[in-house]
Each structure stands twice: as C-alpha cells, then as structure tokens.
Residue, then its C-alpha position, 0 to 999 in steps of 0.5 A: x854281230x850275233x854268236x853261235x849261242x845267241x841263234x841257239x837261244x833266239x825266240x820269238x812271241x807267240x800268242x795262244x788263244x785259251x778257251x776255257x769252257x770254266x770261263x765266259x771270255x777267250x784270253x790271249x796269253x803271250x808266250x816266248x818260245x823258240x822254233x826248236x821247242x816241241x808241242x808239249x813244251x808249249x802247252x806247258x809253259x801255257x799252263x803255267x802262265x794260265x795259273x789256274x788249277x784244273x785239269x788240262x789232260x783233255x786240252x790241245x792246240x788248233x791251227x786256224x789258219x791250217x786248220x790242224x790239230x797239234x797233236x804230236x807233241x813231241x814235234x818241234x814248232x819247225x816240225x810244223x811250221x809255226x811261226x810267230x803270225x800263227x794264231x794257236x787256240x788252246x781248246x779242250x778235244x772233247x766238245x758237247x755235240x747234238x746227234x739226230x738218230x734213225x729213230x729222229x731222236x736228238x742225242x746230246x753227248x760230248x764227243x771228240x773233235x780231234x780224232x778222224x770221224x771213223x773213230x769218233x763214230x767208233x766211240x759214239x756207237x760204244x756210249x750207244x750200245x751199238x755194234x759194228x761202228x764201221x756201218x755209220x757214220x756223220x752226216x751233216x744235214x744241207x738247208x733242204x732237209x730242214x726246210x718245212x712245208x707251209x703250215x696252216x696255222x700261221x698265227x701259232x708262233x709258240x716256240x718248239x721244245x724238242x726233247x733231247x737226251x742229254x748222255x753228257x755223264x756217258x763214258x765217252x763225255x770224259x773224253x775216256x775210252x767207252x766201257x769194254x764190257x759192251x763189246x766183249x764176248x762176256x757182253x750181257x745181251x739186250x735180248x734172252x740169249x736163249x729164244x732172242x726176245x727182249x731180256x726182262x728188265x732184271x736182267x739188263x738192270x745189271x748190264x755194263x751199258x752206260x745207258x740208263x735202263x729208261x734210255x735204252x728204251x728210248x734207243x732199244x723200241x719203236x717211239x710212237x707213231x708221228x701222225x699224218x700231218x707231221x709227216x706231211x710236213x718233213x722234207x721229202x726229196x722228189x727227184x734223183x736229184x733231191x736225193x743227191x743233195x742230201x748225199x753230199x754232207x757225209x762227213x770225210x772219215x779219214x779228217x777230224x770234226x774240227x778240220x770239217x768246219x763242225x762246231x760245238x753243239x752243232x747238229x749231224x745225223x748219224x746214219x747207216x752209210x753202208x748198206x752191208x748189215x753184218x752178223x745182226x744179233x738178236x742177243x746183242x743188237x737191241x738198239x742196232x737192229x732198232x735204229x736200222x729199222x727205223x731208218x728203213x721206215x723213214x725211207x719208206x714213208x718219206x718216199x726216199x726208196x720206191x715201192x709199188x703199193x702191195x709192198x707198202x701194205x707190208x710195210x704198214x702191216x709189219x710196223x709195230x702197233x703194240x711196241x708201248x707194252x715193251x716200254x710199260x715193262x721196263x718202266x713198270x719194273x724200273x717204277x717197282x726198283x726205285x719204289x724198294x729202294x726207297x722202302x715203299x711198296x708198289x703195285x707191280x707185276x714184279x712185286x709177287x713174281x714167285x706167285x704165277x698164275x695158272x689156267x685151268x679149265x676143259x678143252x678139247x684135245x686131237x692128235x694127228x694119226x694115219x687113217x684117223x679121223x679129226x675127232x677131239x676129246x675132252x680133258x682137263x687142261x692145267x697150264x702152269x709154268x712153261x707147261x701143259x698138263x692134261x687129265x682126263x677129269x677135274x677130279x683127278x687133277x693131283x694126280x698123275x696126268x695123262x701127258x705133260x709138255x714143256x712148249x719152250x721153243x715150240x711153235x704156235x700156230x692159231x686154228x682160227x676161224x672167227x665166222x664159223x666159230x672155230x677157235x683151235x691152237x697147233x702147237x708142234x712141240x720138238x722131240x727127238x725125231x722130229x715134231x709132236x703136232x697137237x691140237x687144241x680147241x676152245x669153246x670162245x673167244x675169250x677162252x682162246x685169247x687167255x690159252x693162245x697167249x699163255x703158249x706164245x709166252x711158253x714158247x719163249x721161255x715166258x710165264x703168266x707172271x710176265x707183264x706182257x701176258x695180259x697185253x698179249x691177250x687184249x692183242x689177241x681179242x682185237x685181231x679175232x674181232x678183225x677178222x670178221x671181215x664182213x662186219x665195217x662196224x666190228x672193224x671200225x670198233x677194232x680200229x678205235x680199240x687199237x688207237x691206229x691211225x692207218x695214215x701213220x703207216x703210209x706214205x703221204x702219197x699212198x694215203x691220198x688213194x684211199x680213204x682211211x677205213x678202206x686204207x686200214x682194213x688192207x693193212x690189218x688184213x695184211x697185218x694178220x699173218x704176221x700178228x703173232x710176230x714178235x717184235x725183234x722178228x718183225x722188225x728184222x722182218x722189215x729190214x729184209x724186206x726193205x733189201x729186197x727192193x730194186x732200189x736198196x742201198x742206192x747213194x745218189x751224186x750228181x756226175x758229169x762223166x767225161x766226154x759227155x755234155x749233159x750232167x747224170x747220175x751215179x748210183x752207188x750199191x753195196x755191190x754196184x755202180x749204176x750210171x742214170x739217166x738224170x731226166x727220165x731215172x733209167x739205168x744205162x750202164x751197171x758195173x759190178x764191184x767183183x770187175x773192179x780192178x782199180x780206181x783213183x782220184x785227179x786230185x788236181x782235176x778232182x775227177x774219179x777214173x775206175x778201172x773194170x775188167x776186159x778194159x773197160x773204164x770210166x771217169x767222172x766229175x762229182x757235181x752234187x758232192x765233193x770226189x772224196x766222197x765218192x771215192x769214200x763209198x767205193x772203198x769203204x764197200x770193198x773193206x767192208x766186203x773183208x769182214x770175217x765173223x773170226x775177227x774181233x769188233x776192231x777193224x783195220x782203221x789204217x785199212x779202211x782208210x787207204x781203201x777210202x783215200x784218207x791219204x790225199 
C-alpha cells in the first residue's frame, strides 16, 4: 500500500519534442515530471537536460493535439490537463513568415505565432511603418487566387525568381517590442510637416523606422506598372461568388497563427479588412496611404469593385506616371551618403546643395483690377530661393525691386493655351485679406516649363536645387505637347516620350474596347486636369474616388438565411448588410449598422441571428466562410465605429475582441 507522501511524490514520463531552429533534426527529450509542477517548471528542467548554451527566452510549449499554446507558466501540467500521452513540442514563438502587400510586394520577417493575430497585425504594422493596425489584417489566400491563365509560351519552363524583401534584422524579428518612436507623437514624419509633400531623404536619413531608407521606398512609392499581359494572367473573380471565396480565408483575430494551421515561411496577404480609413496623414502616413492606394488600384484593375468607363478614365488619369523620380531622389541621395562615407565624391544633386540655381529673364506681368483692361507689362523677373522678385529692367537688378513674393504655399494655376500660343501662370499668393492674384506670361514653351516648375516646387516649400526640379520640367513640356490635341503624330510622340502603356491603366476588359492611341489619348485627356497633382494628393485623390463607388467596402459570403431553400448572398459595408440576389446581383433587403440592437452566433448550429430595431431579425448560415468571420466583420466595424482622434494608437484588444466574439 502507497503512503500519503508516495501520492505526493508520484510522476510520471513526459516526452517533449525540441525544435531548434540551430539544429537540422527534431529530438525527443524524456522528462519525469508530476501533475502538481507548473509550466515554467517544465521548461526548466527541458533546458537543463537539453544542455546546450543559447538563449531560450523566445521558447514555449505547443499541444498538438489541443492545439494550444502553454503560455502561463505558472499553471500546473493539472491546470491544463497534460497528461503522459500529450505530445508537447518546445519550439521558438517567434517564426520567419512571407507577407504579400497591397502593392504585391513579398515581405519576409519573423513574426509571432503565439500572440492572437490582432496583435501580431499590430506588431507587423509597427516593423512596417504603418499606422492604425486595427484596419488590417492576415489573409490566407485559397488555390483560386493563384491559379493562372493558359500562358502561350509552354515551352518556357524557366523557374520564377520572386524579389523578396527580407526585413528579418527588423525590431519585430527578435521577438522584441517594435521601436515606439514610430508611434509617438515625436514621430519624424515620412512627409514635410509643413505642405505634407515627401520629406527629403536628409531628413528621414535620421528617422526611428527600422526600415531602410531603399526599403521605405519600396513600401512608401508606386512600383512600376505590371504590363498588360501580366495582368491578364492574375486571377480575377467574375462572379459574386468568386468574390466570396476569396473571402473566406481571413485569419480569427482573437486565435494565434499556430492555433490556425499557419506554418513557418508560409504565404498570407496582409490587407485592408475594414473599409473605415481613419485620421489618413500626409505627415505620417507615406507607406499607409501608399498600400491602401495600391489596394484600391488592384481592385480596379482586376475588376474586383465595378466602375462604368468614365470612372475608369479616372482612375487611369489619376495613377501616378512619374513616381520613379520620387525613387531616383532617394536613391540618388542614398548614392551621394554612402559615396561620403567612404571618402569619394559623387555627381549629385545634394553634392553643391548651398549653390541654388536662379531664373532670370523678361516676362510680362498683369494684376487684376476693376475696370482694367488685361493688359500685361514687362519687367525683369529674378527667381530665387522660394521668391520672385521684379524690376522694371535688367539694369536695375541690384537694386531695389519693385515687388518681391515668397509663393510658399501659394496656388499654381497654368494659363495655358497651347493652340493659340498662350503660355500664361496664375499665382494666388496668401495675404492678410485674403488672395493676391497675379498673372504672369512667357513668350515659349520652354520659357514656361522652367517658370511653371520653379513656382510649383516654391509652392511646397522647394528650391531649384531640389532634384525634382528638372523631372517637373520635362513633365510640363510632355503635357504642353499633349495638349495639342488636333495633331495624332505630337500625341503618338508624347506617349513614346513618356514610356506609357495605356493598357496598364485599365482593366483588361476595358482595354479590349479601344484601341491603344484612341484608349491613351482619353486617359491623358483625363490626365490633364490633375497634371500638376501632387503624388500623395493624387493617390488620396484615388482613394476617394474609389469610396465613392456604389459598391465600396462590400465583403461577400455566400449564405443560406433561414426559411429559404436557395443559397444568396451577404454583402457586409462599413455601415451596411445587403442581402443579394446570388443569380442576378440585385440587392433585396439593406440593414443599416445604427438599427442593430444585437446579434450573436449558435455555435452548435453555427448560425448568425441579428436583432434590428422595430423587431425585425434575420438568421443565417455562412456556406463560403466559417460564422466567425462573419461575426468578425459586424463587430469589428462597430468598434472601429468608437475610435476618437483623442485616444492613443492602442486600441482597446479586449474590446475588440468581445465586439468580434474572440470568446467562443
């Protein structure tokens, strides 16, 4: 017979699995343990045996058959239930994950598969520079997406090298807490504070990120266009129900990576999932605002929203043509550090920066007034700096003159009419009561683009020394040529000039209808009114535009609602749920978030029944997507709905997951 003290003492063998990325092979370590010692006790003794001298900090125990993580270690083996046939496997938390961008650019950094995903979302956004994690999160893509269409060369069996951009010495990649400096309110911006145009790469040279200044260009600016037959060859969903099956692989935000079947280096898709873009800053937002535009010109062009063909034009007009010169600034400055570093010289911009150049030549001047005719009078104009300065002659140019205007934050507006030879600028100049509106008029084109140019720069606080200046120039010449409409040989040779290939711009559909001259000259046509845009205006500019869609923010499932014999769909808004017909795409029935007054989930049947105002209530099967997710979407809106611009870059986790149901 046993005594008291033999129960006490009782143990048992359990055998751990070790996975140590140091070494090729797993090994099984046996230990004897008791159900009274606690998690941490277990660890310790593992180590012990282990024997080997590294650091453990980063290691935890995994149940596989749970298919839990052991995480508090001061619960006893009892506590959780462990028994001698549980198969433990002692691996690190923090693994090498692949992450595709809006922008299709493949990430690789190491992330944590034990935290739920709303925090490791959270962490990943932080080693990304990206604000307001609460808006993404992981998708995990289904074989639909990337299946390709029959390519016509099948004879080309070369292998694909896909750039990846390896951030595995990031802040996040130690399993340590990202750099706080990206979030405070010290935080240095991506964009000059003072008109939000890119900050000069001096300036982010010194930045907290843990991004390289080369890839923060990659994240931060447009990549260039992919051309029109691979775009024809991505997966684009046809139907209602093509959309909801790409809907059904959002990852449980209130449940690890580990616990959701995600493995080591696996590919996911980190997305926008809730169409409610808060508090998007110029200043601080450069990779943020660049990722959601992406986003919302994939949807575009892969024809996942609808758009009628104006629209489309628009779209086409307002994407970016000239975003490699934002590029070739950053590279040419981080050419010009590296080369002083090592001792050298280089043939920069930056490299004689206190020497800026200055315009200075006859133009004709016309100030508004009552009861005036427009007529113009000559001075000579000295442009220097962010200023203008006028005398009546050459002669008299160190002296006094007759007017000088700093144009910081002044509009530009071109006076152009290319047919007529008229090359005019209007500057409206800020002052105390109001605008001081001015005319100016150039005798050339030539004479235009360089004066155009040194005002739009001025305007955001820029000089001539800036490396954009001459890029601005060129862009200004291609556009004047443009817009001599009535010539298909001065268009043909703009288009060959700018290097655009209008079928880049446009859905595949869309391009089919028109042939590529008559195709580019409406988008360039289009294009011209937003010409002199900048690119963080044009981009937001396109991310408006893309809201004001009928069909913005609309998440598909394919449901069965209850009492009905026939499978439809649900369309879940920002602010909406929309019951569809799933053979025609006719709404039927739209319930607004505001009349909510509850809803839950059967997670026996796992059916979702929402409770509306004036008792009205609807209940449904999810047929494409697990309820969770579902259930995810209506929740996560309604926090996201709470947000305040007072509360801090935390949000309320616990909240987010009680709205969302992380408690099954």
């Amino acid at each position: 017979m046993l005594s008291s003290t033999d129960f006490t003492t009782a143990s048992w063998e359990l055998v751990v699995r070790v996975d140590n990325p140091n070494e090729e092979e797993q090994k099984d370590v046996t230990l004897q343990v008791s159900g009274d010692l606690h998690v941490g006790g277990v660890m310790l003794k593992l180590v012990e045996q282990i024997n080997i001298s590294q650091d453990w900090s980063d290691f935890a125990l995994w149940w596989e058959q749970k298919r839990c993580w052991l995480l508090k270690t001061h619960w006893t083996l009892d506590k959780y239930g462990v028994q001698a046939d549980a198969k433990l496997l002692f691996t690190p938390q923090h693994k090498m994950l692949r992450l595709r961008l809006p922008n299709l650019k493949m990430v690789r950094l190491r992330v944590s598969f034990s935290a739920v995903v709303f925090k490791a979302v959270s962490d990943i956004c932080k080693t990304l520079n990206i604000r307001r994690s609460e808006e993404l999160s992981l998708l995990k893509p289904s074989g639909d997406y990337f299946k390709k269409k029959k390519k016509k060369d099948k004879n080309n069996k070369e292998p694909v090298i896909e750039d990846i951009l390896n951030l595995e010495s990031s802040p996040t990649a130690s399993g340590s807490p990202a750099s706080p400096g990206l979030y405070s309110k010290t935080m240095t911006p991506i964009y000059d504070p003072i008109n939000g145009t890119p900050a000069s790469s001096t300036m982010t040279w010194f930045s907290d990120s843990p991004l390289t200044e080369q890839n923060c260009s990659i994240l931060a600016f447009s990549q260039p266009p992919h051309s029109p037959e691979a775009l024809a060859d991505m997966y684009q969903p046809r139907t209602l129900i093509d959309k909801a099956k790409l809907n059904a692989g959002w990852l449980d935000s209130s449940r690890s990576l580990m616990e959701q079947g995600i493995h080591e280096d696996e590919q996911l898709l980190l997305r926008f999932k809730y169409y409610s873009f808060f508090d998007l800053n110029p200043k601080y937002d450069a990779v943020r605002i660049n990722q959601l535009y992406e986003q919302a010109r994939w949807a575009i062009l892969l024809e996942e929203i609808d758009c009628t063909e104006e629209e489309m034009l628009i779209f086409a007009a307002l994407q970016d043509f000239t975003s490699e010169s934002e590029v070739d600034e950053i590279e040419a400055a981080l050419s010009n550090l590296e080369v002083t570093l090592e001792g050298g010289k280089a043939d920069s911009p930056l490299e004689d920066i206190t020497d800026i150049p200055t315009l200075a030549d006859n133009l004709k001047l016309f100030r508004p007034k009552k009861l005036l005719l427009k007529a113009f009078k000559q001075y000579w104009f000295v442009f220097k700096d962010t200023s203008i300065a006028y005398f009546k002659n050459k002669e008299l140019e160190q002296g006094e003159p007759v007017e000088k205007l700093n144009l910081r934050g002044c509009e530009v507006v071109p006076d152009v009419n290319v047919a007529g030879r008229k090359f005019g600028i209007k500057l409206l100049i800020p002052v105390a009561d109001g605008m001081n509106e001015m005319y100016l008029r150039c005798d050339h084109e030539n004479q235009y683009a360089q004066w155009m140019a040194a005002c739009i720069l001025a305007s955001k606080g820029k000089t001539m020394a800036d490396s954009s200046y001459q890029p601005e120039v060129l862009n200004i010449l291609s556009f004047l040529r443009m817009k001599n409409r009535n010539s298909a040989s001065q268009l043909t040779s703009s288009l060959e000039n700018m290097d655009v290939n209008p079928e880049c711009f446009v859905s595949p559909r869309c391009a089919k209808k028109h042939k590529s001259k008559q195709l580019a000259a409406r988008i360039l046509e289009a294009h011209q009114n937003v010409a002199q845009m900048p690119l963080v205006e044009a981009k937001l500019r396109f991310i408006q535009a893309w809201q004001s869609l009928p069909e913005f923010g609309l998440t598909y499932y394919l449901v069965r609602f209850k009492g009905s014999k026939k499978d439809e769909i649900l369309g879940v808004s920002y602010n909406r749920l929309i019951k569809i017909d799933a053979a025609t795409g006719i709404p039927m029935t739209t319930w607004r978030f505001t009349n909510i007054k509850q809803w839950n989930v059967n997670w026996e049947t796992r059916q979702v029944v929402i409770e509306f105002d004036q008792n009205v209530s609807t209940a449904f099967t999810c047929l494409s997507a697990d309820c969770k997710i579902v259930h995810e979407y209506i929740g996560g809106y309604i926090f996201l709905s709470t947000r305040s611009k007072d509360q801090n870059e935390t949000l309320d986790e616990d909240l987010f997951h009680k709205l969302t149901g992380g408690q099954d």
